[in-house]
C-alpha positions in Angstrom: 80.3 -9.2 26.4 80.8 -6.4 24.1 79.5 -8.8 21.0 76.7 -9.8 23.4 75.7 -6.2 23.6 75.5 -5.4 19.9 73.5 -8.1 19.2 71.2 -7.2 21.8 71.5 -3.6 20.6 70.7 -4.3 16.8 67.9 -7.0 17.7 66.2 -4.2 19.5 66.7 -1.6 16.2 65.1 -4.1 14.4 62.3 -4.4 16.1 61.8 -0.8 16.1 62.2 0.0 12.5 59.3 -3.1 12.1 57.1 -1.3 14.3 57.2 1.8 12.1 57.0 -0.3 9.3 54.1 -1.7 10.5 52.4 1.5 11.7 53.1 2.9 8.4 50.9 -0.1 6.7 48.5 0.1 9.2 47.6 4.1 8.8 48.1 3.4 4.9 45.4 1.0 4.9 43.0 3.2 7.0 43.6 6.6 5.1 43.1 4.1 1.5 40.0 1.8 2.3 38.4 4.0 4.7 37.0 1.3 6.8 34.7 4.0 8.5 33.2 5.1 5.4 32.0 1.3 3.9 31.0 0.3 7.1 28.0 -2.2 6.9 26.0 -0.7 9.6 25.6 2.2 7.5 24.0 0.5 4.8 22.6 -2.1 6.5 20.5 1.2 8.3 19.6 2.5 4.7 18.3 -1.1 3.4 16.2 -1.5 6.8 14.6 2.0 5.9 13.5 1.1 2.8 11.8 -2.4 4.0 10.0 -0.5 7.0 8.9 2.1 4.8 7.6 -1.0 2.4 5.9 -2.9 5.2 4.4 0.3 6.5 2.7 2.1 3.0 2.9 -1.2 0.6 -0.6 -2.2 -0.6 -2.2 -4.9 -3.0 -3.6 -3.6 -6.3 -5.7 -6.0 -8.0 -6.6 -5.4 -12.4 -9.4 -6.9 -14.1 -11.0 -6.4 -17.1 -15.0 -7.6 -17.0 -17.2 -8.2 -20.0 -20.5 -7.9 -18.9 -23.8 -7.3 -20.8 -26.8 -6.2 -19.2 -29.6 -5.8 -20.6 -32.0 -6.0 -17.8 -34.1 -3.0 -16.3 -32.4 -2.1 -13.1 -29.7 0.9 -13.3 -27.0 -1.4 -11.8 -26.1 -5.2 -11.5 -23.8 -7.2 -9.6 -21.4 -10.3 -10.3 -20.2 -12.7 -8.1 -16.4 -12.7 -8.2 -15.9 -15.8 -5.5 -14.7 -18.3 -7.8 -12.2 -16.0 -9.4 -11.0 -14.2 -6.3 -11.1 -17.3 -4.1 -7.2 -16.9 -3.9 -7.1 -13.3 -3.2 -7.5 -11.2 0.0 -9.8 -8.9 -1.5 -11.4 -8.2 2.3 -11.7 -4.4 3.8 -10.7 -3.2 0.3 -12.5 -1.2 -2.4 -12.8 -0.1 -5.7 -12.6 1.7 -8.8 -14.2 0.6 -11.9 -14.0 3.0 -15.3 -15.1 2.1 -18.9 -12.7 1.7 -21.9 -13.9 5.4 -22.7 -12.6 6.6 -19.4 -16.0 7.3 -17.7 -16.2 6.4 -14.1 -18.3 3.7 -13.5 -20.3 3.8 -9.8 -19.4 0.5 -7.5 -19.3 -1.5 -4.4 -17.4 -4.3 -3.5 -19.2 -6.5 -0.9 -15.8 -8.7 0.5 -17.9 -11.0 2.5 -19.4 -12.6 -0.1 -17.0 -11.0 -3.1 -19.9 -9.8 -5.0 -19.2 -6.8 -6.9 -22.1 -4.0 -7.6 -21.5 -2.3 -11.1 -24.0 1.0 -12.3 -24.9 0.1 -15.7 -23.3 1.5 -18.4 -24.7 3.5 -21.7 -25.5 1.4 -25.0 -22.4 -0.7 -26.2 -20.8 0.1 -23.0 -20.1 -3.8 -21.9 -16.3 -3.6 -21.1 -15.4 -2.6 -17.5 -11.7 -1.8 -15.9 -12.0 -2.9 -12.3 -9.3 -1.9 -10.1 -9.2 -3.4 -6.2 -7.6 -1.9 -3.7 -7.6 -0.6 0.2 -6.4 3.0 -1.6 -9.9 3.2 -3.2 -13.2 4.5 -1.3 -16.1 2.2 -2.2 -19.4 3.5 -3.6 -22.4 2.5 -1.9 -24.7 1.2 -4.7 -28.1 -0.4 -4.1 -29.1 -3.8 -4.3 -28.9 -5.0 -7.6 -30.1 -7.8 -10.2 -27.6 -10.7 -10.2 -25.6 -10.6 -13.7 -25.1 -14.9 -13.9 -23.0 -14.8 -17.7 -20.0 -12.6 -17.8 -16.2 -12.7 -18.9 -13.3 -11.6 -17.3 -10.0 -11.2 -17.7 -6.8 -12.7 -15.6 -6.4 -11.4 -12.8 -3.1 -8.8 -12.2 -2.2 -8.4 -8.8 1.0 -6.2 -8.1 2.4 -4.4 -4.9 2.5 -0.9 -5.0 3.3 1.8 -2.9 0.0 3.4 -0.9 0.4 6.9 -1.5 -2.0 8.1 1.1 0.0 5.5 3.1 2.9 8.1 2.1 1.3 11.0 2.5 0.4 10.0 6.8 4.3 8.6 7.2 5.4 12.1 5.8 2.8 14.0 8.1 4.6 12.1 11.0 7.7 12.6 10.0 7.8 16.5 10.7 5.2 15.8 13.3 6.5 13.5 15.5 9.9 12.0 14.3 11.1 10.5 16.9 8.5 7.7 17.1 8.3 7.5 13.6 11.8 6.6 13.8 11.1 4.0 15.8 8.7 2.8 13.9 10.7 2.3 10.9 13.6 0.6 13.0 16.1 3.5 12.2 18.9 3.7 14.8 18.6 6.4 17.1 22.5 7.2 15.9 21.3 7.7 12.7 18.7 10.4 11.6 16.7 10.0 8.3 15.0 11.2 5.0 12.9 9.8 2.3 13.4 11.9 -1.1 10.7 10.7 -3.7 11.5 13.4 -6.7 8.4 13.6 -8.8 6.3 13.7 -6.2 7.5 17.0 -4.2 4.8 16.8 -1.8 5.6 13.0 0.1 9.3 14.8 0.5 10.3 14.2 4.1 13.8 15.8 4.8 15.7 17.7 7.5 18.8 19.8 7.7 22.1 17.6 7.9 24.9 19.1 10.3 28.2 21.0 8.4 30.5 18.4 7.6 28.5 15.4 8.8 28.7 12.5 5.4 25.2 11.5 4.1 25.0 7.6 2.7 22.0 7.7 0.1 20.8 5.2 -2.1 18.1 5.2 -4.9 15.3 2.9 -5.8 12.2 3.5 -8.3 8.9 2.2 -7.0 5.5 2.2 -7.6 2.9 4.2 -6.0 -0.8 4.2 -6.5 -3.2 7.3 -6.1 -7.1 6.8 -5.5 -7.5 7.6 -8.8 -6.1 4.2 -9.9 -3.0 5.8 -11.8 0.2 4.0 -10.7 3.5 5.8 -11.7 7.2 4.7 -11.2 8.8 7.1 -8.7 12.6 7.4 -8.2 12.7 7.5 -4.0 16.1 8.4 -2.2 16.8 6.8 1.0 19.7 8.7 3.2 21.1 8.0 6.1 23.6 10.0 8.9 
């Protein structure tokens, strides 16, 4: 009985030192990989930021260069653009057309029938730079003289960043953030700012709480103005 008993006894020793044990490699692994800290939900939130942001403020910008001559007597022309544009969504959106030299060129683009009115440039001046885009305020320009033989150039189409589009998401965001939030699918356990660093203005950013951790990550994007310029901003997305 008395062997009985120590067996009993140092079965039930064991299976307390393999508890500790076993706590022991349990707290190790929590205190060393920090399961809280990489947790996907986290950065899941920051990645879902940055696609609402890009659904809300991205835009189409369109780049073509036209060779057009005109010689005829009429201060403007126009061109009809529907065989080259056939495969573009060009409706609702306008433009901005400059010369080589710079100068700004007046213009209208009609999207029901893609036909695009140009003011006709100076002597020599045959080259235009023709930028399409819903950033850009048409010109309203007169009915024109059809121009039937011109060139142009491929077309360049490439997704940019709206920066008025920018400008209204960082109005809401310090004037009604809760349904912004919403809006970009940011969990309400989460709060939120967008850190674009050349372009001080678009900054939308709040006070984080003493000790709270921040997950940020980086990403450079494009962003068009309505003066046609594009730039590559570097945008910070954080979440807490």
């Amino acid at each position: 009985m008395e062997r009985l008993m120590g067996k009993r006894g140092s079965a039930h020793f064991e299976m307390v030192i393999g508890f500790v044990f076993f706590i022991g490699f349990v707290f190790f692994l929590f205190m060393t990989l920090n399961p809280w800290a990489n947790s996907s939900l986290p950065n899941s939130a920051v990645m879902g930021l940055r696609d609402s942001l890009r659904s809300n403020t991205s835009i189409t910008l369109f780049n073509i260069f036209v060779e057009a001559d005109y010689v005829g007597s009429d201060d403007c022309f126009y061109i009809n653009l529907s065989d080259e544009l056939y495969a573009y969504d060009v409706g609702g959106k306008g433009t901005l057309v400059t010369l080589l030299g710079g100068d700004d060129v007046e213009s209208e683009l009609q999207s029901s029938s893609v036909k695009l009115n140009l003011e006709k440039g100076g002597s020599g001046d045959d080259f235009f730079k023709v930028a399409i885009s819903s950033e850009f305020d048409s010109d309203s320009v007169a009915p024109c003289e059809e121009l039937i033989d011109f060139e142009l150039g491929g077309v360049v189409e490439t997704e940019v960043f709206s920066y008025s589009g920018l400008n209204d998401t960082r109005n809401r965001y310090y004037s009604d953030y809760i349904e912004l939030k919403r809006n970009l699918r940011v969990p309400d356990v989460f709060d939120f700012a967008i850190v674009i660093e050349g372009l001080p203005e678009l900054i939308m950013e709040r006070n984080v709480p003493d000790g709270v951790d921040v997950l940020a990550k980086e990403y450079v994007v494009k962003v068009l103005k309505n003066d046609s310029s594009v730039s590559n901003e570097r945008v910070s997305f954080r979440i807490w």
